[in-house]
C-alpha positions, 0 to 999 in steps of 0.5 A: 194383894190378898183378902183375908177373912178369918173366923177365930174362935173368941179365945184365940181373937186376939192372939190372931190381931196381934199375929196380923198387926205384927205383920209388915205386909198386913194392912187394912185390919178389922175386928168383928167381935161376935160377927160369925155365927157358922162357926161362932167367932169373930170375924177378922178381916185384912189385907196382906200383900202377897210377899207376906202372904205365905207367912201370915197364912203358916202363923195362923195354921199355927195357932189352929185357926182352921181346926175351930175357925176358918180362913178364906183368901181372894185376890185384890184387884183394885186397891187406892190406899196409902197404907197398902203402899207402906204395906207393899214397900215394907215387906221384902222381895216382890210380889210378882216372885211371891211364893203362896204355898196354900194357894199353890196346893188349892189351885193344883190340888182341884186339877187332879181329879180324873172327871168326865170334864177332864176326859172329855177335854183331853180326848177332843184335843187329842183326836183334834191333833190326830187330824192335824198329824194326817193333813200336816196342818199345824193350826189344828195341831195349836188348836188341840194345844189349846184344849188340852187340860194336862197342864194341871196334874203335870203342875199338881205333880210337880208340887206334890214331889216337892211337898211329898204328898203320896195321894196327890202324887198318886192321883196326878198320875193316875189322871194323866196316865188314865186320861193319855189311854184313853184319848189314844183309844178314841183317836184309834177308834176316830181314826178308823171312823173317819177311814171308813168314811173315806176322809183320811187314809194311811198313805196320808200318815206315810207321806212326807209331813214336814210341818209335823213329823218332829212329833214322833221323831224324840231327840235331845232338843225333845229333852230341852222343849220339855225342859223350857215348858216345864220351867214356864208352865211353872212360872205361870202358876206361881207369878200373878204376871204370867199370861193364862195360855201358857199351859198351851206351851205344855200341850205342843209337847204332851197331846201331838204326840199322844195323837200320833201314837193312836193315829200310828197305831190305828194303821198299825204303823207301830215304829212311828206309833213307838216314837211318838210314844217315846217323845211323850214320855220323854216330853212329860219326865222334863216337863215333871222335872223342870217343874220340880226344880223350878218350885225349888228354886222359887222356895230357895229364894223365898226362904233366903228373902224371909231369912235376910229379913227376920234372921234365922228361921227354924228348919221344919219338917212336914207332918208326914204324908198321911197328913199330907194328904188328907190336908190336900184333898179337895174340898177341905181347907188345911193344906200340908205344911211345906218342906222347908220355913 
């Protein structure tokens, strides 16, 4: 279940009750006439289930709550109330399957940014993994997967195919394809230090490494672990009942492999260098591609369940993506409309 607190401008208070009370899923419904001060307004509270989410969210995008008011959403953990069964029991489909589509956009659209936090993550886990590679140690190898922060622009990406975003499109890519280079860089560089030292050598890249040599050796079960990765990473970013360390499933097949392309490449061992650079490719493309097609069966669904209960819904387009994007940015409050209602 969702909270919402909305601002609505005086004129438009009671064109968003009525949207609200005529929801099923909505419960829980207050009016403050004259509460809000920043922007003036009312102040409208509810609760709606996350099955109706979705809808309620699009209806008052469409009466432009958010052009002269706002809206803020926040998940429920707790609520003992009898009206907020009736709620759940008399909105269609399941609230663990429920499809949010602006709290999809918010959460992928915040993970796109190219910060220092993300390359600072990003080249730890991959010179953590680099390590691994040498001493055959898949712990390291898991403890690099978990450190990994490329779960969010390859899911930011994945949503914003679906919603042709071209500015999220664009700066998904540009922090996944920054960040990968320069994680490679540093374990070269890491590589070599540690070389220097007299901790690591290239014989122990060249050696049997039976617990970690599938990473730069791609073949079709390359294909299929991308494939499964993607379809649970998005999952995990869709249903409420997913566990948090999913996005380690995506790492297994993203950082190992950029560890052993800068490790391969420090000791200039470039067809082991190549297939590992291959294996990531090929491991991002399925993971992007199962992401996509897992969105899309999700808002098949969804679709059919709203349509099974209020009848035939109205084919839309989205405004297009120069909307698109200035919606998406971070730190603004309207998100692009979704493909298809």
């Amino acid at each position: 279940m969702l909270h919402l607190r909305i601002i609505a401008p005086a004129d438009q208070s009671a064109a968003v009750a009525d949207l609200l009370a005529a929801d099923p899923g909505v419960t829980h419904l207050a009016v403050l006439s004259g509460a809000a001060r920043q922007p003036a307004g009312d102040l409208i509270l509810c609760d709606v289930v996350r099955e109706s989410a979705d809808g309620v969210l699009h209806g008052l995008r469409e009466l432009g709550v958010e052009a002269h008011g706002g809206i803020a959403a926040d998940d429920v953990e707790l609520t003992l109330s009898g009206a907020a069964v009736r709620a759940a029991r008399d909105a269609p489909g399941s609230g663990a399957d429920a499809l949010v589509w602006d709290e999809i956009a918010a959460k992928t659209g915040e993970q796109t940014e190219l910060s220092g936090t993300f390359l600072a993550l990003i080249v730890v886990a991959t010179m953590i993994a680099g390590v691994g590679v040498l001493l055959d140690q898949p712990i390291l190898i898991i403890g690099a997967m978990v450190v990994g922060p490329e779960f969010g622009p390859l899911a930011a990406l994945c949503v914003a195919l679906l919603r042709r975003n071209a500015k999220i499109i664009g700066r998904s890519v540009q922090a996944l394809v920054v960040g990968f280079l320069v994680a490679m860089v540093a374990t070269v560089l890491s590589t070599w230090a540690l070389t220097a030292a007299g901790l690591v050598n290239r014989d122990m890249l060249l050696a049997d490494r039976p617990l970690t040599d599938f990473i730069w050796r791609p073949d079709a079960l390359s294909w299929v672990v991308g494939l499964l990765a993607g379809v649970a990473g998005m999952l995990s970013l869709t249903s409420k009942k997913s566990g948090s360390l999913v996005g380690v499933l995506i790492s297994v097949t993203t950082v190992p492999a950029a560890a052993n392309v800068g490790v391969a490449a420090a000791y200039g061992v470039w067809p082991e260098a190549a297939g590992s650079a291959l294996q990531l490719l090929i491991n991002m493309c399925a993971i992007v591609l199962a992401g996509l097609l897992t969105l899309a069966v999700q808002h098949l669904w969804w679709w059919n369940v709203a349509r099974r209960t209020t009848g035939p819904i109205t084919r839309r387009r989205p405004r297009g993506p120069a909307a698109d994007s200035a919606a998406s940015a971070p730190g603004q409050s309207r998100h692009p409309d979704r493909p298809l209602r």
